[in-house]
N, C-alpha and C positions, 0 to 999 in steps of 0.2 A: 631203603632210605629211612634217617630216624632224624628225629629233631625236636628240642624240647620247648613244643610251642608252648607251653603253659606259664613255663618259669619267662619266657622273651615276652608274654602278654600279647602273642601273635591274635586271640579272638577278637581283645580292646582294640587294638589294630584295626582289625577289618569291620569294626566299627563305625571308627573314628573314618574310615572310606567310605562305607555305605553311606553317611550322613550325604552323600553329595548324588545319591543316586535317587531320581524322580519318579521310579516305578517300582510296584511289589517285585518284579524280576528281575531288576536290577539287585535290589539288596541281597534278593534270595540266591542271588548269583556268588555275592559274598560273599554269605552264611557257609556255603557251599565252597570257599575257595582254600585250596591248599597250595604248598611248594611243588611244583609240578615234576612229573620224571621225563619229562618229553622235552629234550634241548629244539625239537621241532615250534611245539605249540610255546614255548617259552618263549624263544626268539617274533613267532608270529604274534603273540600278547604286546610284547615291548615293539615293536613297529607297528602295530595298530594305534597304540599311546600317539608315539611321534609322528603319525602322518595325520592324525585328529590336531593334534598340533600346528601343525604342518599347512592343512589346507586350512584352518579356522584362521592364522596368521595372514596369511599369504592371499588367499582368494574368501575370507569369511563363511567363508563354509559352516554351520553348524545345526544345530539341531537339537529339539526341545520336545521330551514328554509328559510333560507335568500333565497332571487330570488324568494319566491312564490308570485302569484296575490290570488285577489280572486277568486275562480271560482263561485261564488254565479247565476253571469247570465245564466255560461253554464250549470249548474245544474236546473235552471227555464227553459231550451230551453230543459234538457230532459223531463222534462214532462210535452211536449206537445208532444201527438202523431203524428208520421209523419213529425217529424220535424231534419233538419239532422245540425249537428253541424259544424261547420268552423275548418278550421287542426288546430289554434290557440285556441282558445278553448276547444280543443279536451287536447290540449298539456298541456294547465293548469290544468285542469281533471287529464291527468295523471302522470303529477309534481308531483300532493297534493298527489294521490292515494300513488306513490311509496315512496314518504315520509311518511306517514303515514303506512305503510308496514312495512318499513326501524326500525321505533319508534316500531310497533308490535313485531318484532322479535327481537328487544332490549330489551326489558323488558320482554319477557316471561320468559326469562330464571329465572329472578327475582319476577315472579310475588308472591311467598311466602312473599317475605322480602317488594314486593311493590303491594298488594292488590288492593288498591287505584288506582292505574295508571293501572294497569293491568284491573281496570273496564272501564276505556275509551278506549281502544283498542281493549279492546278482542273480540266485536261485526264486528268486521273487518273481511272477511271471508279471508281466502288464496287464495279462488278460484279470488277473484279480482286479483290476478299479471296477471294469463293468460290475459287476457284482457288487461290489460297495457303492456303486451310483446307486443303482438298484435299491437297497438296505437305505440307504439314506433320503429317496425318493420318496419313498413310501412309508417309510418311519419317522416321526417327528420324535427331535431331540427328549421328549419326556417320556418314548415311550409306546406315545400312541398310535394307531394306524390312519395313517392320513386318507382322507374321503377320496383322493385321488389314484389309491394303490391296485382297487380294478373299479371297471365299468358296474360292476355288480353292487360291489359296497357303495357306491357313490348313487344309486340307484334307487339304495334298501335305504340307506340314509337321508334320502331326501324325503319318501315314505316314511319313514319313521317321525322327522321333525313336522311332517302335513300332518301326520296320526296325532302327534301331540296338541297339535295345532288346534285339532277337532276339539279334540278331549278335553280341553282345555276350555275352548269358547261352551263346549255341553255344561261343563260343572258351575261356569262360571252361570249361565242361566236358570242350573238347578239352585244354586246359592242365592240367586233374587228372587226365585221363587217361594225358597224353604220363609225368606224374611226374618226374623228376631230369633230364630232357632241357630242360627248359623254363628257360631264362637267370632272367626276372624275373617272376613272374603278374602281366603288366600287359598289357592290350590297347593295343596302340597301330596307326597308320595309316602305311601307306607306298602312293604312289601312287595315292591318296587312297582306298585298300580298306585294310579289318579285318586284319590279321595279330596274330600270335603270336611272343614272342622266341624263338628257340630256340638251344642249345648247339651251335656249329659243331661238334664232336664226336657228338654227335647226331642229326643233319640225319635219316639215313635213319629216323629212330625217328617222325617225323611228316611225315606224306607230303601234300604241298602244291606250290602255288607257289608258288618262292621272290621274294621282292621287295627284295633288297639285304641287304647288312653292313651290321654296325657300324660306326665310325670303327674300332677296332681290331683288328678281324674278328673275334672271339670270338661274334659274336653274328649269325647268321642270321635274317630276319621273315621266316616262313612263311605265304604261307595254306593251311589246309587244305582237303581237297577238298571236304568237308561245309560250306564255309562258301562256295565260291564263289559258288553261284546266288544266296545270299542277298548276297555282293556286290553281285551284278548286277543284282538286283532294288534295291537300295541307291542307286546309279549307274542307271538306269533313272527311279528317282522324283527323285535330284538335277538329272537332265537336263530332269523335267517343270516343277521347280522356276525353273531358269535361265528356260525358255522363258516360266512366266507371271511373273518378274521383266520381261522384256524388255518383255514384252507391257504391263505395266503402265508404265512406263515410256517407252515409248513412247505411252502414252493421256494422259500428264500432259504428255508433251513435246508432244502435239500441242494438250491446252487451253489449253498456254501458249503454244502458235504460233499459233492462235485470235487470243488476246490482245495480240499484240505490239505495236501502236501503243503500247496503255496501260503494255505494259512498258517498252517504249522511253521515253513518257513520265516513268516511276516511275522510273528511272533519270538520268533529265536531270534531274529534277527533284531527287533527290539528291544528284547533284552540283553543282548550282546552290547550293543550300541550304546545302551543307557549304563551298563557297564563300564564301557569305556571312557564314556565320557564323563561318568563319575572320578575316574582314575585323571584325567587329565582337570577337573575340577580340584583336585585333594592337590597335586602337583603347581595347580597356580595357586594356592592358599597356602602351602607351604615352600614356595621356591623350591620347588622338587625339580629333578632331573630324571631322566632316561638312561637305565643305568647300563653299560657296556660290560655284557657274559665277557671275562678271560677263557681263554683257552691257555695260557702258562700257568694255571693257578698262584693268577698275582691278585693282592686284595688292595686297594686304596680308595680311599674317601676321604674326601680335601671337603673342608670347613660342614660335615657331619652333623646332624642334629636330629636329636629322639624326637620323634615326632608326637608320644603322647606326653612327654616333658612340656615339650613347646605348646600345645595344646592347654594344658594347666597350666605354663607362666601367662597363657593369655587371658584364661579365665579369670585365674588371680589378678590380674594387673586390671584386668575390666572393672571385678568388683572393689578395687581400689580405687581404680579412677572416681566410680560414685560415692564411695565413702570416702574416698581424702582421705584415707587413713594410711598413708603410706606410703615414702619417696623412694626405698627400692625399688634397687631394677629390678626388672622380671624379665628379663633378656635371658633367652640363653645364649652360651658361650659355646662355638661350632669347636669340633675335634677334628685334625688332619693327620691323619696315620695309614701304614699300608703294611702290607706282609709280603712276604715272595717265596719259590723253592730258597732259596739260598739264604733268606732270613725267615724263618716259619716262627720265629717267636716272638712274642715281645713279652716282660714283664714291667707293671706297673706299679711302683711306689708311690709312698708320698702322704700326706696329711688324712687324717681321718674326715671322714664327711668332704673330701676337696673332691671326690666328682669319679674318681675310679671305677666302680660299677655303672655308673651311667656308661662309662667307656665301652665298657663291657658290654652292656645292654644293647646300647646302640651299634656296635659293630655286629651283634648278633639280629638283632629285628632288622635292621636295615639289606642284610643280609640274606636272610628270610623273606622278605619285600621284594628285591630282587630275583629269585629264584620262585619267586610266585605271580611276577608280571605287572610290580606297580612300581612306577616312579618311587626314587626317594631322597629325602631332603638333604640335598647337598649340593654342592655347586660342580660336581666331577665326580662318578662314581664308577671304578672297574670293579665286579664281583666275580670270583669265580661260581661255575655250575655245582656247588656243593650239593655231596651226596649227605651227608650229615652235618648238622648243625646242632650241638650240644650242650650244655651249660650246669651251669651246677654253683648255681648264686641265688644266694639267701640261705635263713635257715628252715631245714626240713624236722628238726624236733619233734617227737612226734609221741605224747604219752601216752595210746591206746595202742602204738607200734612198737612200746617196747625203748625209741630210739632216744640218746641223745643229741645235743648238736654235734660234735665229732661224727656219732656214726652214723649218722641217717646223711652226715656228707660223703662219708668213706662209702656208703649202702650206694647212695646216686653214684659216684665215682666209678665204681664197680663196674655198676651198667654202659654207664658211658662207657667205660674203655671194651665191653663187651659189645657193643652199638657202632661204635666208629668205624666209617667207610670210609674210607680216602676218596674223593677229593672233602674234607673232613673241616671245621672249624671248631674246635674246644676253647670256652669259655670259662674259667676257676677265677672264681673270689673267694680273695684270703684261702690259695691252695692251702691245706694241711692244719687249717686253725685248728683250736678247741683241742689241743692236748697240747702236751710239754712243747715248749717254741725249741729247742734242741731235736727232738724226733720231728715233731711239727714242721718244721724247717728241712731237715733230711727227706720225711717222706712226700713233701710238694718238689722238690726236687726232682725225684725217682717218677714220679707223677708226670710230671709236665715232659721229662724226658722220657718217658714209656710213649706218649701220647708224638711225640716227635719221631720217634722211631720208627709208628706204625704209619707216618706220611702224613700227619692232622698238623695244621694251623693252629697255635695255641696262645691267647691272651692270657695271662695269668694275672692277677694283683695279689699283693704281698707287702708283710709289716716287718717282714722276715728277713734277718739278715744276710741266711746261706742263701738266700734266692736273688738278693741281691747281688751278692757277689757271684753267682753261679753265672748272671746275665754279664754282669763285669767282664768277667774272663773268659767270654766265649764272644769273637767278634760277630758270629753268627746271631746273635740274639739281641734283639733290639730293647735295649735300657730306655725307658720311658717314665713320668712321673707325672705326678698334680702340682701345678704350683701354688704355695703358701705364700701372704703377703707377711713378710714378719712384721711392718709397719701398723698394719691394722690386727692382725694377730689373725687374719679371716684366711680362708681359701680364694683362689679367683676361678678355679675350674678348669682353668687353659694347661691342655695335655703339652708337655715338655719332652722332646726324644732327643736323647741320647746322654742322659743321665738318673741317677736313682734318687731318691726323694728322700728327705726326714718325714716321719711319721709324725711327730708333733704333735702327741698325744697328750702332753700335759698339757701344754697350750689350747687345746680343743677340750681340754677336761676343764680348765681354767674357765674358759670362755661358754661353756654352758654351766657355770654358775658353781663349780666345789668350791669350796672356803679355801682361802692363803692361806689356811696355816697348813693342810691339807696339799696345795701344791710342792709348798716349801718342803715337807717333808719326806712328798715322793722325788723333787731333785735331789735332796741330798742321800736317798739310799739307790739312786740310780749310778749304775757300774759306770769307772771312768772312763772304760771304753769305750763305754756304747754310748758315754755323752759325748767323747772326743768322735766316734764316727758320725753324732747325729749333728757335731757343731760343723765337722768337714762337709757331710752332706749342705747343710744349710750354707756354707759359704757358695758351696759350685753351684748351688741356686742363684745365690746370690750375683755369684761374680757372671754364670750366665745372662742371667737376667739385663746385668749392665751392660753387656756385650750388646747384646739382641737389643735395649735402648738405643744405643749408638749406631748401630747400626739402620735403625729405625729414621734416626736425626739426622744421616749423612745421605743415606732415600731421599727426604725430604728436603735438603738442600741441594743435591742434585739436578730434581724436578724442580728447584723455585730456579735455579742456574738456569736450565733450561727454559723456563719459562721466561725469564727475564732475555734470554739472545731472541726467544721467539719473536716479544714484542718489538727489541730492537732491528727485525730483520723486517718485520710488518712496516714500521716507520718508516724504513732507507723504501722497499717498495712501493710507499704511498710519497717520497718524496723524488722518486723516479718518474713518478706518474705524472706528477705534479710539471714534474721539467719538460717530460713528454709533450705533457699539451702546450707549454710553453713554446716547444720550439714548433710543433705542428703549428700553432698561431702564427709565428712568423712565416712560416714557409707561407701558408696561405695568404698573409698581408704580402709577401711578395710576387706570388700570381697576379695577385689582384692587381697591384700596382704595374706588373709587365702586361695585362688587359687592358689596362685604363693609358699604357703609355701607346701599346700598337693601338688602338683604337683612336687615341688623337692624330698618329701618325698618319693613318688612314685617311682621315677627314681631310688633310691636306691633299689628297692627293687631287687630279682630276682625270687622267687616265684609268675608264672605268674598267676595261682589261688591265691592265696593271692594278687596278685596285680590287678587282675583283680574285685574282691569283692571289696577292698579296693579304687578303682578309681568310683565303684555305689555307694560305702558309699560317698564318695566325693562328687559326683553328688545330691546327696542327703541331704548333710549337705550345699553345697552349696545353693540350691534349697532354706532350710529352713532357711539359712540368709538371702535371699533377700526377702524371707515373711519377716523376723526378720525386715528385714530395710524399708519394706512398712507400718508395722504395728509401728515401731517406729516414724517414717515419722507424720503418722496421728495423734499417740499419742500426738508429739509434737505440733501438730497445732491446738491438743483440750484443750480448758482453763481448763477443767478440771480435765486434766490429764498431766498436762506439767510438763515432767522432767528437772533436771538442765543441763546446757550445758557440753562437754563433758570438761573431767580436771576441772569442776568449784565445789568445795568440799565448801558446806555452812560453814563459821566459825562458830564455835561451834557445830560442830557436833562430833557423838562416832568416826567418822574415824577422827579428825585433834587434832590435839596438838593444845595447850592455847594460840599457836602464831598465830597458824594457818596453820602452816608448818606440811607433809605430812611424820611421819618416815618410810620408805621402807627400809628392806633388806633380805637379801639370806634367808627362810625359814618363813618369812612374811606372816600370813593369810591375803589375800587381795579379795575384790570383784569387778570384771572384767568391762567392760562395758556393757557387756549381762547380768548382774546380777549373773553372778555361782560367789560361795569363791574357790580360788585356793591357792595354795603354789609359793610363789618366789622358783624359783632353780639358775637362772642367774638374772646376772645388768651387762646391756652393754650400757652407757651412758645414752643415753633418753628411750633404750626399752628394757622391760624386757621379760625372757620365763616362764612361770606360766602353772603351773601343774594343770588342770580341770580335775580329774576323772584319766582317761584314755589318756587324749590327752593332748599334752601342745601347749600354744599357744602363739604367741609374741604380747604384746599390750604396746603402750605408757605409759611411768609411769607415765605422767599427766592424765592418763583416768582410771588408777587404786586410789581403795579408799581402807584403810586400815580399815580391819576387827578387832577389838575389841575383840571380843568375840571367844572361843575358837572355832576351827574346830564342837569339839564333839559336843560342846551346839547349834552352827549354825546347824549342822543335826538335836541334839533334837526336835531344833526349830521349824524346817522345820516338822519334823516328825509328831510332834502334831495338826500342822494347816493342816495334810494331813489325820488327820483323817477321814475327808469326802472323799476321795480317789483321792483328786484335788492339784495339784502342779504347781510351777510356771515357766513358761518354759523359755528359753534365750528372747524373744520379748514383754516380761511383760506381760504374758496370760496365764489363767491355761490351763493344760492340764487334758486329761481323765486319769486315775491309771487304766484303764481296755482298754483290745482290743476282741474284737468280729472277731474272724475270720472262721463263718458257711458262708456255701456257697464256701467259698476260698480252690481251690487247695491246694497241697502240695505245688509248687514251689512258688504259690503267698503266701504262707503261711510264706516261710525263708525270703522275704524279710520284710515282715509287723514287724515278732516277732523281727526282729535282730533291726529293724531304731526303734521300739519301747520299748524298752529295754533299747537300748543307751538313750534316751531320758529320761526312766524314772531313771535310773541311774545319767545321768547327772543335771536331776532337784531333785535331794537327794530325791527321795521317796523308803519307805522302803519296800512295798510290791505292785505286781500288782495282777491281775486276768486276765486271759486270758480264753475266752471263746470258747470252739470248740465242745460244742455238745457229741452228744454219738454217732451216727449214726454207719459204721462201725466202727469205732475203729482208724482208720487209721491216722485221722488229731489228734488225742490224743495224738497216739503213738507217730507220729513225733515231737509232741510240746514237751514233755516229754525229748528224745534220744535232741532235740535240745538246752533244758535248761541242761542239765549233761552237756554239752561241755562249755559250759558260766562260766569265771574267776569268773564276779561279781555276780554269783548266788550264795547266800549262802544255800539255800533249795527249793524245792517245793515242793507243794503233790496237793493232790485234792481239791476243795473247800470246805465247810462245808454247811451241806444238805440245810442252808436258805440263800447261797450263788451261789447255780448252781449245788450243789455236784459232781458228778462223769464229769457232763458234761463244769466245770470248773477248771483249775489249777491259784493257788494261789501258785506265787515265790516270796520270799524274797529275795531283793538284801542285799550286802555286804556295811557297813559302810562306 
């Protein structure tokens, strides 16, 4: 594998990545990172990205090591035998450890949805915390060893602060003794023993060892001879001290030499992690993607950007912002292009300075990014596994080499086509410059098509006109350019496919400052040819350009189209709604009002069996209006079942007159707003009382429709569509013409037969069947003794034998 990270600025690259990583092992992971040859660990890099993603999105998952060092040294001091580690050391040890723990028991719970990540942890054992309790027990965050790390130090320590105790109240009595000889009454330590300040003029007045001057000499620390032993005794128990610091110290360095695999893992696996999540930190700072290896070595990257480009336009644009000194953008302009076997080329024209080698550059770093495991900045990216990745942009001039610019390009060239492995991507700016544009032009030609030949992906850019036309007449090769604004005379950057570009090099010469007279007179010894190719070019710019405008404005009117039926469609919605409640309002005013009319009915009454039946019938009729007005309800708000509003009589229909006007009066066949035909018997202004069956009812006379058709032929009607033994009940729903009542009591049996009677009576069907079996005899009897009593029965007997026979009654209601 070859690739030429130097001229792609692959090191600045993994730079500008490491900035996001929070530990020495993460960066040096960087430092450390190449294109990989392994499509294994390739594919494992780029799913560990997207499930760091993944579970930080979804379940917040994440994880933070800022403050850690390396521990790489104290990890080489455990293994050496017999070697004990320092409490700072010790403490970096178990930083990493307990972060790396912290990370373990984060992601287990995930480890289904995060496989990937879950294989860098899970080699971590549990039993490492104990050990880190331990370390952390007994080591105080600076360092020190805490008085509670054994029975022993805590012991010698408490002796040692009683020793000083002593020592302390001895000098301070020797210092009121000595009297005017004594500098300061302050005990202080020299040579790590108790002394006394004393008056270099008074030296023999307190008789001691002495232990140093002052900085000015004025001042002798003495100790005296009454204080020595207690020195020594002092220095005696600080020496016991040391000894069980070591000692402990050495017990912690050997649990954790014990443990080293799992250290060594908790360490890896921290810098892996901080790795990675450096990698998904660069990715949301630069709207970066997870880029998808090809296996057809297809290449595409939809809206593309150099990542250290953008990086400087924001730096620029930062130190802009503070200085005001400038209303350019500093935006970059994204690039969409792609490659495939059957188009491996593209060559790129077009204005000087308008963006071409960024082209270049970017499809090759970007490239390189992918194929080494990091996100990159684009909004879509397929890469293939390239084996090489080549380039040969800028110039290599080189005068201690001998080289000019031609050949130190022809010298790289060389090698590249000697380097190039298929699956392969070659990068040439300005194929074949720096000699005659006639040969120059020939041999980037031969160049780019050697390179095609041997299986290599190849961008090319060129000023060149055989290259242009080479890409022209080969469908295979994708024509691409930079767009020039002729208006402003500038570049805009934005890559153009499927056309070749003017160079518009005088214009770019103009515009970084040559003199007009100077312009003028390279127009006029420019060939007419190649002014007539560079004006044709300049129009297909042009004339695309206006295409792609329009097309841009007819998008756009489109979506405001759309958007505009959208809002009209929300409207008609909300004034649907609106009717909804409307008509659910009146349903409900009409319950209420058939509640309040049986409720007075009632009150008349005085038979309290009669009235007591008659207030379950209520309870029951009421019951099946507010089904009646749920099932009305929905019907209304089905398109395919939507009745007219209530009072609203279609013109031209069998209920209105030619005007459209409604004739009502006293003995009027009319149909209600539940659907039954009743008789007017009253008109009292707006509301009439209408005879249904048995019961009369008062309803608005805008909500009544004049029935046409005689009473008798409305039953006929009715009678003949009930041949299948199905009628239509007041909520617009058939009902069954038979009741099943096996299993049922007698007393559940009065109330089934009487609600279902009324109903099939008031939906005009002419006969039912009631089903109750043979068993004893009992539920027969009573059905039988209960229809004799019934006004609207006009007959029953038993069914007929392919009807249920004996274990059926079939009743005929009354006209």
């Amino acid at each position: 594998m070859s690739f030429s990270l130097d001229i792609l600025e692959y090191s600045k690259l993994l730079e500008l990545v490491s900035r996001h990583a929070q530990t020495p092992m993460g960066v040096g992971r960087f430092a450390d990172l190449r294109p990989t040859e392994s499509r294994i660990k390739l594919h494992n890099a780029l799913t560990a990205i997207s499930e760091t993603i993944s579970i930080n999105e979804e379940k917040q998952i994440s994880w933070s090591f800022s403050g850690l060092e390396d521990p790489s040294d104290a990890v080489a001091i455990l293994k050496i035998q017999n070697a004990a580690l320092e409490p700072n050391l010790m403490l970096e040890i178990a930083r990493v450890c307990t972060q790396a723990l912290f990370a373990r028991s984060s992601i287990q719970p995930e480890k289904e949805a995060a496989p990937t990540l879950w294989q860098i942890v899970e080699h971590i054992p549990p039993t490492l915390l104990a050990v880190i309790d331990q370390i952390n027990k007994k080591l105080l965050p600076g360092g020190e060893i805490d008085d509670s790390a054994s029975p022993e130090l805590a012991k010698l320590r408490r002796e040692i602060n009683a020793q000083k105790g002593r020592l302390t109240k001895s000098l301070e009595s020797a210092m009121r003794a000595a009297g005017n000889a004594i500098q300061d009454e302050i005990v202080t330590v020299r040579n790590d023993r108790f002394v006394i300040p004393v008056k270099t003029d008074f030296r023999g007045k307190v008789i001691g060892v002495a232990h140093g001057f002052s900085s000015s000499g004025s001042t002798v620390f003495v100790e005296p001879l009454e204080a020595i032993e207690a020195n020594n005794e002092l220095q005696n128990l600080k020496g016991k001290e040391e000894r069980e610091i070591a000692r402990i110290l050495f017990a912690l360095t050997e649990s954790l030499r014990e443990q080293l695999p799992a250290v060594e893992a908790a360490v890896d696996a921290v810098a892996e992690l901080d790795f990675i999540k450096a990698k998904v930190e660069f990715a949301r700072k630069f709207k970066a993607v997870v880029p998808e290896i090809a296996d057809d070595e297809t290449l595409y990257l939809t809206d593309a950007r150099h990542p250290l480009l953008e990086e400087n336009l924001k730096v620029l644009a930062a130190s802009r912002q503070q200085l005001a000194a400038s209303n350019s953008s500093s935006e970059i302009v994204p690039s969409t292009f792609g490659l495939s076997r059957e188009h491996a080329i593209m060559i790129i024209s077009g204005a000087n300075a308008g963006g071409k080698t960024v082209v270049l550059k970017t499809a090759g770093l970007l490239s390189l990014m992918a194929i080494s495991g990091l996100p990159v900045p684009a909004t879509a990216a397929r890469i293939p596994f390239y084996r090489s990745i080549l380039a040969d942009i800028g110039d290599h001039q080189s005068l201690s080499a001998n080289l000019s610019t031609f050949s130190s390009h022809m010298s790289n060239i060389a090698g590249m086509i000697r380097e190039c492995q298929p699956p392969s991507l070659v990068l040439l700016d300005e194929a074949g410059t720096g000699t005659d544009p006639e040969e120059g032009s020939a041999l980037g030609v031969a160049i780019v098509d050697h390179f095609r030949s041997k299986g290599a992906q190849v961008i090319a850019s060129t000023h060149y006109r055989g290259l242009k036309m080479y890409a022209a007449n080969d469908e295979s090769i994708i024509n691409a350019s930079v767009e020039f604004d002729d208006k402003t005379l500038q570049p805009t950057y934005k890559l153009l496919l499927g056309l070749a570009g003017a160079s518009s090099g005088i214009e770019i010469a103009r515009r970084f400052g040559i003199e007009q007279s100077v312009i003028d007179s390279a127009r006029e010894n420019l060939d007419i040819s190649a002014q007539e190719a560079e004006d044709y070019l300049k129009k297909l710019q042009t004339e695309t350009k206006i295409a792609t405008d329009l097309r841009i404005a007819l998008e756009e009117e489109r979506e405001a189209v759309a958007l505009k039926y959208g809002s009209l469609e929300v409207e008609a919605v909300k004034k649907e709604k609106a009717r909804k409640k409307e008509f659910e309002s009146e349903l409900a005013n009409a319950i209420d009002e058939f509640d309040r009319q049986s409720k007075a009915f009632l009150q008349t009454l005085e038979d309290k069996a009669l009235k007591n039946k008659l207030e379950k019938e209520r309870q029951s009729r009421k019951a099946e209006l507010n089904r009646a007005v749920i099932a009305k309800v929905a019907e209304a708000g089905s398109p395919r079942r939507r009745m007219p509003e209530r009072g609203a009589i279609p013109t031209g229909s069998p209920f209105t007159t030619a005007q459209g006007e409604t004739i009502l009066a006293i003995g009027s066949k009319v149909i209600t707003s539940f659907g039954n035909i009743g008789t007017i018997e009253r008109l009292d202004k707006e509301v009439a009382e209408v005879l249904v069956g048995g019961m009369r009812l008062r309803e608005k006379i805008v909500n009544l429709q004049l029935a046409e058709q005689p009473v008798a032929e409305a039953r006929t009607t009715v009678r003949e569509s009930s041949t299948s033994g199905l009628s239509r009940n007041i909520d617009g729903y058939d009902i069954p013409a038979e009741l099943n009542l096996i299993g049922k009591t007698t007393a559940d049996a009065e109330y089934e037969i009487d609600r279902f009677l009324d109903e099939a009576y008031m939906s005009s069907l002419p006969r039912v069947r009631i089903i109750h079996g043979f068993g004893t005899g009992a539920l027969k009897n009573y059905v039988h003794h209960f229809l004799r009593g019934l006004a609207h029965v006009a007959k029953y007997g038993f069914a007929p034998s392919d009807q249920g026979g004996n274990g059926a009654t079939i009743a005929e209601l009354k006209g």
